[in-house]
N, C-alpha and C positions, 0 to 999 in steps of 0.2 A: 553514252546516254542514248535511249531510243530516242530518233527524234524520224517525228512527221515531217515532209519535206514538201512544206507548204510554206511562201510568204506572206508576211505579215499585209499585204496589199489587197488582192492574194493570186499568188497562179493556180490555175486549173487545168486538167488533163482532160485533154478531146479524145475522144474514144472515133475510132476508124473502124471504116465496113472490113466485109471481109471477101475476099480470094481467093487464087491458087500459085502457088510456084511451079516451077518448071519441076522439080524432083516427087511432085504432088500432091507434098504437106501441103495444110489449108496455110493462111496466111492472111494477111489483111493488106487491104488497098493501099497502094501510097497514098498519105495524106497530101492536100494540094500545098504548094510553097504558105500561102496565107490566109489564114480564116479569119473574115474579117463577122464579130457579133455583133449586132445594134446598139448601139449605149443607148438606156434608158433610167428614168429617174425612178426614184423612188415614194412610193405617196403614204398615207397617212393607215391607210389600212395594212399595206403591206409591213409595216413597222409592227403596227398591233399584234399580227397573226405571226411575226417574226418574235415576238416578244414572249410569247406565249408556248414559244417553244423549250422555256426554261423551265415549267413544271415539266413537259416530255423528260427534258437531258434529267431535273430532279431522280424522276420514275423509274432512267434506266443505272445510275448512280445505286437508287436504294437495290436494286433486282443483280447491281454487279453486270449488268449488261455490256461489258468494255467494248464491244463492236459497235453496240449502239451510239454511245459515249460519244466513240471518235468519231461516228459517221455526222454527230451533231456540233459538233467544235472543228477549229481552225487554228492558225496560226498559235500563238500564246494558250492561246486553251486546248489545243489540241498537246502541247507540250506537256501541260500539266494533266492529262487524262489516257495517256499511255500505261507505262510501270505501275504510275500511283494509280490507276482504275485496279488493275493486276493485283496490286499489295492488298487493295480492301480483300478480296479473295482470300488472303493470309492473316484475315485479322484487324488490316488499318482501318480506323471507322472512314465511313464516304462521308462526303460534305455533309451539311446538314440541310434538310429544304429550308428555305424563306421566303415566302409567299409576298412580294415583289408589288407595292402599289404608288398611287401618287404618280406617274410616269408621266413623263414630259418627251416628247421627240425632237430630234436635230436630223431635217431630212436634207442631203447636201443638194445645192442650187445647182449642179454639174450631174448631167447624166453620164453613167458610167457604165462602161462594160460589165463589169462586177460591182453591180450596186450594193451601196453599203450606207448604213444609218449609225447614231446614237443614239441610247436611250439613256434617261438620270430616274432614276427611282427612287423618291425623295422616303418612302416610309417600306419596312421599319428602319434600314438602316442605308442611309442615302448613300448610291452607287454607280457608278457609271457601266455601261455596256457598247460596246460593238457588235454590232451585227455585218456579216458578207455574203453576199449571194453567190454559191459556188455551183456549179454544174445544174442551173434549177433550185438547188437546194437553199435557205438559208440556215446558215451553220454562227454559232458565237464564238467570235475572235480575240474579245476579251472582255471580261469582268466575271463577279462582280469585282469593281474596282473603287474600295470604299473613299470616299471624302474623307479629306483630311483638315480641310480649311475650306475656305468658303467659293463656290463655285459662280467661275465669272460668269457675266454675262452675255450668251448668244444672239443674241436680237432674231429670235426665234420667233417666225408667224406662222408660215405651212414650210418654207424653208428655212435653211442656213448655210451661211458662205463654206464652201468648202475651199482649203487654199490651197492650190497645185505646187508643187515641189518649184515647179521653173517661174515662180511668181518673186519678181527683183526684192521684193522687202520681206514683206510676208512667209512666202514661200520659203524661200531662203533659210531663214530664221527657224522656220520650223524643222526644214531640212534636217539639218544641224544640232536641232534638240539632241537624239540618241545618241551623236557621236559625241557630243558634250557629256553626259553619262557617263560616257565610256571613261572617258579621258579623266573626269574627277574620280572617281572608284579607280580607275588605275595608277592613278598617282600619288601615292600615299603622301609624298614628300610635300605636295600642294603647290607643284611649278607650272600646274597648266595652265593657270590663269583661270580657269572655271570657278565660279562661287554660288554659293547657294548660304539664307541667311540662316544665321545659328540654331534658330529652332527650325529649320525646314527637316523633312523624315530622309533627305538624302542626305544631310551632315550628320545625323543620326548614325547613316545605315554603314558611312564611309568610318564613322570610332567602333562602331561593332565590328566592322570585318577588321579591324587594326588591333583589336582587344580582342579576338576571338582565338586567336593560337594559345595564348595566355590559361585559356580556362578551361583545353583538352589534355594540358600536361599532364604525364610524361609521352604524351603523344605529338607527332608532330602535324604541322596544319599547313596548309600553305592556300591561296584562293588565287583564281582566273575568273574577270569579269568580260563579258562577252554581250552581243548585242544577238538577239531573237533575231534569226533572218527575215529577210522580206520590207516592204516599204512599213514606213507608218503614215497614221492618215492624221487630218489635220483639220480644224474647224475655226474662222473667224472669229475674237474677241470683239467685243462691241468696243469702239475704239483704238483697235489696232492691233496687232498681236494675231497670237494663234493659241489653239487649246490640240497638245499633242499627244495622243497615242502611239505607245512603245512599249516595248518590251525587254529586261535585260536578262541573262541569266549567267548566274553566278555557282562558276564549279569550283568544290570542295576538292582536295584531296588529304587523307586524314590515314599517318601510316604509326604504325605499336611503337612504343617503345620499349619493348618487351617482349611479354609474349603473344597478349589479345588489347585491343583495343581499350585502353584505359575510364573513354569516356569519350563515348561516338555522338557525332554531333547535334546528333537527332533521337538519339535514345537508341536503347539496346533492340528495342520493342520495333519499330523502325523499320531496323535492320534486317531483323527476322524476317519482315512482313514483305523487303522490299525483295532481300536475297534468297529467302529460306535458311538463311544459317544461322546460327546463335552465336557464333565466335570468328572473326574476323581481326587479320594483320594488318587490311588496308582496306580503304573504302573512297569511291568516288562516288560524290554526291551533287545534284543538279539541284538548284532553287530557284524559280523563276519568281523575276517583282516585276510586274505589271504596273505602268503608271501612266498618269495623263498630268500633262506636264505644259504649265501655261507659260508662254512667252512673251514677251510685251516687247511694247515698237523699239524697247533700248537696248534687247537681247537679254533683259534679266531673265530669270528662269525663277518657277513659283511650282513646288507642287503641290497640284489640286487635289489627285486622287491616291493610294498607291495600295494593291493588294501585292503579298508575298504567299506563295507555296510551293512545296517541295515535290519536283518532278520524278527524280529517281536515285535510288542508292545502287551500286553495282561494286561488284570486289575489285 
């Protein structure tokens, strides 16, 4: 899978002057042992004019602009705007716009290196977003990430609590959200001790991938769940807890049993768009789900948010 080699926190690449070598190729400066950048906050305007960057990404989606695309995404959305920017080019429809109002901001109380915000966008269809500020630029790191249940409360006024990874309760807890993920999607057998309640969309999403070899037969299926590199970020519940963003993704591998592909997991149509082929023995497939995933002071896990899309198909 092409993937952007960007974390979910996020890192960014210092660009260095430039030189000479002794053999008298040009060259660039050593860069110093450490560059230190001023952490600063984020305010109310910056969130707006970062927000507004989603009709842009819309613009260059409709136009097939994949440079553009990635140059406006990150981490989680940068994943899903690779290949699949490329496949529209083949045919795959691009998102569709929606015009994004009702916005509410979560501006974290921690100034940061790489300042970063949330937006929830209650109408039309209520959604969360991440924004990061990467090289100057601000790029979107994930959404939309639709609601699925009722979103806690931030005790949101110009700011909100951001909770730092090395925070003893807090912190902690949220840390630990994604590798929680991890570990209930990989354990079919249900020994890890992870739970999520009966109708949450992760109990859900853990009988689909258990039932999903089932419904390509005579083909064979097999899935690897994995965590999107990079930190996830984290924001105070009013009362305790954390509201977590993360990302996981889930590789497909789908081989004939026969002579073509019986029934590709994604459709024949898909496939064409992602590989240019029509007929295929075997196919590796990426799908990223995106979620924001609330934690409470007991360690229970709740998800708030959760979009899925398909990053890429490759033979």
């Amino acid at each position: 899978m092409l993937r952007r080699l960007v974390a979910l926190g996020i890192s960014v690449a210092l660009l260095a002057g430039c030189g000479a070598q002794s053999d008298g190729q040009a060259a660039r400066t050593p860069e110093p042992d450490a560059v230190t950048t001023p952490a600063r906050a984020v305010g109310p305007s910056d969130a707006a004019a970062a927000f507004a960057l989603l009709k842009e990404l819309d613009d260059a989606w409709k136009k097939r602009d994949c440079a553009k695309v990635l140059f406006l995404t990150t981490s989680a959305e940068s994943e899903l705007s690779g290949r699949a920017c490329e496949a529209t080019r083949n045919g795959r429809p691009a998102p569709v716009p929606v015009d994004y109002g009702d916005v509410e901001y979560f501006l974290p109380d921690r100034a940061d290196e790489r300042p970063w915000f949330v937006a929830l966008a209650r109408k039309p269809q209520p959604s969360y977003f991440l924004f990061v500020n990467e090289e100057d630029h601000w790029r979107l790191a994930y959404g939309p990430i639709r609601l699925v249940g009722d979103a806690p409360k931030l005790d949101a006024d110009q700011t909100t609590r951001a909770v730092p990874t090395d925070d003893p309760e807090d912190g902690v807890r949220a840390r630990l959200v994604p590798q929680k993920h991890l570990a209930f999607l990989s354990d079919r057998a249900g020994l890890s001790g992870v739970r999520f309640a009966s109708g949450d969309p992760m109990s859900a999403l853990l009988a689909e991938l258990m039932r999903k070899p089932s419904t390509v037969r005579p083909d064979r299926l097999s899935s690897d769940v994995q965590l999107v590199p990079g930190e996830s970020r984290a924001l105070g519940v009013s009362g305790g807890g954390a509201l977590v963003f993360h990302a996981l993704d889930i590789t497909y591998t789908q081989k004939a049993g026969s002579r073509g592909l019986a029934h590709p997991l994604f459709g024949a149509g898909a496939v064409r768009a992602f590989t240019g082929k029509p007929d295929l023995t075997a196919i590796h497939v990426s799908e990223v789900v995106v979620l924001a995933t609330e934690v409470g002071p007991d360690g229970k896990l709740r998800t708030v948010a959760m979009t899925r899309g398909l990053a890429a198909i490759t033979p």
